[in-house]
N, C-alpha and C positions, 0 to 999 in steps of 0.2 A: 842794270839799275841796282843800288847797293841799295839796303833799308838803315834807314835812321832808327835811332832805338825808342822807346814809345815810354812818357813820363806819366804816370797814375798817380795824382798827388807827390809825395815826396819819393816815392820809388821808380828805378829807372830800369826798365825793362830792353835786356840788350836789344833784342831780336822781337821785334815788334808782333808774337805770334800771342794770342793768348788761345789757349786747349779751353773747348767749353766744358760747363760743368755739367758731369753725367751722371743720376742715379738710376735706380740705384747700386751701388757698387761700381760703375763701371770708372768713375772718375775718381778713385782716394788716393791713396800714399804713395803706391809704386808707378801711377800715372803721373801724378801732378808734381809727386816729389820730385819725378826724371824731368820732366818737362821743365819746371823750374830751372831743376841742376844744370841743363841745356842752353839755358839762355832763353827760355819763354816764359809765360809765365802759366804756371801749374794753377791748376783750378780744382777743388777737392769739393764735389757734390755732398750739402747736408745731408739727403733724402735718408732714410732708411738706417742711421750709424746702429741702428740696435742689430743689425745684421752681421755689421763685423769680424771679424774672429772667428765665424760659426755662431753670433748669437751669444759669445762671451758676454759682450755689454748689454745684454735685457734681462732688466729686472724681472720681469717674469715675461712667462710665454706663454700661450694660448693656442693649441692646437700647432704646435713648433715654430707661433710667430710672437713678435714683439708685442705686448699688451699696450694700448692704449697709448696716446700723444709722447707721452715720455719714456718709454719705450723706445716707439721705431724710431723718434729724434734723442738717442740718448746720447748725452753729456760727457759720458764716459767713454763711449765709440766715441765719438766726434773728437776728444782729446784725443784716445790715442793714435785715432787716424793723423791729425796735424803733427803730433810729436813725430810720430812715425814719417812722411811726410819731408815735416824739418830736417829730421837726420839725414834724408836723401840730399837735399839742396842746400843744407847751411841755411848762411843768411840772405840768400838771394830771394827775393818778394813771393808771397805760397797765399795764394789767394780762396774764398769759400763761395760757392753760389747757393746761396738758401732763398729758395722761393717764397716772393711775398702771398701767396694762397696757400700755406700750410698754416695748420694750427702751432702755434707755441710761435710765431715768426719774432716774440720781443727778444722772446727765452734763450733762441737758436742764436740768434743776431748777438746775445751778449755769452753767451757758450766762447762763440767763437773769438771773440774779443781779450776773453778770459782765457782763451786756449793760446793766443799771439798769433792771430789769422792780421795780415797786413791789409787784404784790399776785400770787400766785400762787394759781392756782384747777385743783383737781384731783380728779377724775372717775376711772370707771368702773374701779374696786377700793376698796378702805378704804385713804387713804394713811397708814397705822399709824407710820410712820415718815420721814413728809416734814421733819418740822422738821430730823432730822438733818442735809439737804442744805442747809442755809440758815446753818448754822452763819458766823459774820464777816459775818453780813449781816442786821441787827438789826432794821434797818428795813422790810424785805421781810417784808408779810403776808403769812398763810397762810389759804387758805379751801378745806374740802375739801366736795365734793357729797357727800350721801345722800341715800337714798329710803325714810330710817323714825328713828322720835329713838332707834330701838334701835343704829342704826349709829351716828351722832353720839355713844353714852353709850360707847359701843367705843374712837371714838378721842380723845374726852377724858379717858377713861381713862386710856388710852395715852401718849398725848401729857402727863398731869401727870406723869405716875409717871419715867415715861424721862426726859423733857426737862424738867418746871416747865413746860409750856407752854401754852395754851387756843388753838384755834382763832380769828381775828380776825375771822370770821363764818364762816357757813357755808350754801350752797346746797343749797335742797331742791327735787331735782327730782320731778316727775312723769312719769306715761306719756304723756302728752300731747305732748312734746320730740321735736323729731327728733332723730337718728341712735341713739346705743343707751342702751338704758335698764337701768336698776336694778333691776327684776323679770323673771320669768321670764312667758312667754306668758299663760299663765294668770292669774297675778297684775297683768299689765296692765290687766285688763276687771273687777278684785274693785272695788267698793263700795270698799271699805276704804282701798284706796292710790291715789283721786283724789286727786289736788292739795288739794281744799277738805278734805279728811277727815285729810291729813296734817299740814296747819301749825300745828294747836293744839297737840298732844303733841307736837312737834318746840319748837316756840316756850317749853314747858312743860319739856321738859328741858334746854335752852339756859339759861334760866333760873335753872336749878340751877347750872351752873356760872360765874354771873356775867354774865348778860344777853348771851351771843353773840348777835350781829345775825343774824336768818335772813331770807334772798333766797330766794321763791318761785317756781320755773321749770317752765316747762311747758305749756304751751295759753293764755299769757296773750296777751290780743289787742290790749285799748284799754285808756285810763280805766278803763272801769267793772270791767276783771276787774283792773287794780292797785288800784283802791279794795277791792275784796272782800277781796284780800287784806292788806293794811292792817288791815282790820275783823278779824282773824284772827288779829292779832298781827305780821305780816311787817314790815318795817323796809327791803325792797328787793324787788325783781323782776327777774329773770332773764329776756330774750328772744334769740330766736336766728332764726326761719323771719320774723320780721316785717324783720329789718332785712336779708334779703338783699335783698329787694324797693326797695333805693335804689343812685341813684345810682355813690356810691361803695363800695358793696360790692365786692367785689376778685375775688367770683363771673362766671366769664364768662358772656357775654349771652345764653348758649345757656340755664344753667342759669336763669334767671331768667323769660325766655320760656317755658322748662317749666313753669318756676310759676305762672305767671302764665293759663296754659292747662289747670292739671289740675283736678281736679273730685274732689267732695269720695272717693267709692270709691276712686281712684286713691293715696290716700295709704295706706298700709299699712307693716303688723309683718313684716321677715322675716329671717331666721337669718343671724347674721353669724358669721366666723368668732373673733371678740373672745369667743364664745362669750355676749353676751346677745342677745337678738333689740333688730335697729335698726329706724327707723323712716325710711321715706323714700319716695318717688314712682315709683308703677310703668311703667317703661320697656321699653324692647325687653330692656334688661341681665337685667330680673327673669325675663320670658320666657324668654329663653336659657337662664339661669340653673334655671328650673323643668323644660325640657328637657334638660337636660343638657347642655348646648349650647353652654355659654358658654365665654370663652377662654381660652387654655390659660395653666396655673398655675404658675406658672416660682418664687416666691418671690424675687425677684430685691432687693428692698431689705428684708425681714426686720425688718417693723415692727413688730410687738405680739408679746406673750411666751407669750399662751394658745392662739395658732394653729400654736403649734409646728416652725416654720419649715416653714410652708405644708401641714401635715398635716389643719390645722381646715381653711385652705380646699379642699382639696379633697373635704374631708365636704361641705361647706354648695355647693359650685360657683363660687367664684370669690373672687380674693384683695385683699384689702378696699385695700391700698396703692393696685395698682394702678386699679382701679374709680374710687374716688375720684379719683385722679388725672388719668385721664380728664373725668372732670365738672369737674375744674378747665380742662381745657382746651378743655373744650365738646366732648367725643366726645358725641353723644345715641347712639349706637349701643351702645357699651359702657360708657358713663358709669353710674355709683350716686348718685343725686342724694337726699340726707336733703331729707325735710320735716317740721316738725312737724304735729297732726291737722289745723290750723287754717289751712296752707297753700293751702289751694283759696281760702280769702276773699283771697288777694291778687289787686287786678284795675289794680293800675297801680305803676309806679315814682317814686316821689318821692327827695328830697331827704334825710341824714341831717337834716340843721338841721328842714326838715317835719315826719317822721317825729316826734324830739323833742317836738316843739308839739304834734302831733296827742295825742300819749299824758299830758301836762305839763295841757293843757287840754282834750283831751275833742276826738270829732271834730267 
């Protein structure tokens, strides 16, 4: 089976693969740029750009992190990450995932616009009102995730009535995905909202409003789970835990040797303070974390809007900025490393161009 190439609005994506977007750090310029350059399409995570460089791009720091909303989303990172980014891929389509639960999401959304990000892809909320940030900027897709064609019938709703506007595709994720998902605990392990149970009535209300393209994400491994969903209706694939596993992933090598070493129990669900449960690789952090243990919760760059300037995390034991930001810099101690369920099958580092081929033709 040969794959058709996947259209997002006015861009045409050879190779129907899109790389999920990863923060923090793990998805910027030498991922998404390669992936791009490849024939996929490269996805460069907002989270965190005040980390960049070493922390080049924050205006100031606090205890060696990024100060406050505009800080850890800084404008400055975030540029040079795209330019950087572009130089890998030219002009083939280099897409942004900025989550609609962060603080600044107008800000970030017209950053990226200003920076020449072609497709924007956005996650963990209903972005009921993203197109409004896109305004003078026509050419800039809009692709939002859900995890039921009840949420997609929500925001094409929305999206006609307000703006005349239809989603340019849209991602459906699974619980299968690392970091946080779209169901609540219980609903991760239903029958009902696997991946293969979800893409037909997604595909089927898409439909309705004019053939939006739907990209299936979540536990896909090889070929044979991109074929399946193909056979299902899907028009693209979403992967994220497969391509930190190379080369040029932008993940330091700590986190990747985690991977590369854990085993299938070790991947697990646990309470984030985004307030959905994530999913990632359990470490000394989750330990600490379960004992109470963990370190101390200062809120010091005030990244997401539902943790209430650090009141979720200190329900849940530890503040999702910082954690993550750790694991970009290789703390295993206190580092938060997402995996998706499917992370334990990675047992080597390849090449993005491999990677590519392996999934394009089968291993």
């Amino acid at each position: 089976m040969s794959f058709k190439s996947l259209k997002i609005g006015k861009y045409i994506i050879e190779k129907p693969i899109v790389q999920g977007g990863m923060g923090v750090g793990i998805s910027w310029d030498q991922l998404a740029g390669n992936v791009s350059k490849e024939g996929g399409l490269g996805v460069i995570s907002a989270v965190g750009t005040g980390y960049y460089k070493n922390k080049h791009y924050a205006a100031k720091l606090v205890a060696g992190r990024p100060l406050d909303t505009l800080g850890f989303y800084s404008k400055e990172g975030f540029d040079a990450i795209i330019k950087s980014a572009r130089a890998i891929c030219g002009d083939k389509p280099l897409a942004a995932n900025i989550l609609y639960a962060i603080n600044d999401y107008e800000r970030v959304v017209k950053d990226a616009c200003e920076s020449g990000i072609d497709i924007i892809i956005t996650g963990a909320g209903l972005p009921t009102n993203m197109p409004e940030f896109t305004e003078g900027y026509p050419n800039v897709a809009l692709v939002p995730i859900v995890s039921s064609a009840k949420a997609l019938k929500i925001i094409c709703k929305r999206w006609q009535k307000r703006y005349n506007r239809l989603p340019d595709a849209v991602v459906l994720e699974g619980p299968k995905s690392g970091g946080h998902q779209g169901f609540t605990y219980e609903q991760c392990s239903m029958e009902e909202n696997q991946l293969e149970n979800l893409v037909k009535p997604v595909v089927e209300e898409a439909a309705l409003w004019g053939d939006i393209p739907v990209i299936a994400a979540g536990g896909i491994w090889d070929k044979n789970d991109i074929e399946q969903m193909f056979s299902l209706g899907a028009q693209g694939v979403q992967m994220g835990t497969r391509f930190i596993a190379t080369h040029e992933c932008d993940a330091h090598q700590n986190f990747k040797d985690i991977l590369l070493k854990c085993k299938k129990e070790d991947i697990q669900l646990f309470s984030s303070p985004v307030g959905y449960p994530a999913q990632g690789i359990r470490t000394n952090l989750t330990r600490l974390v379960e004992n109470r243990e963990g370190p101390a919760i200062k809120c010091i760059s005030n990244c997401v809007a539902p943790c209430n300037r650090g009141e979720e995390a200190k329900e849940v034991g530890y503040c999702i900025a910082d954690r993550l930001s750790d694991a970009y810099e290789g703390n295993t101690e206190t580092g938060l490393f997402f995996s998706g369920t499917n992370g334990y099958r990675v047992d080597e580092i390849i090449s993005v161009k491999e990677l590519m081929n392996k999934l394009i033709q089968g291993e």
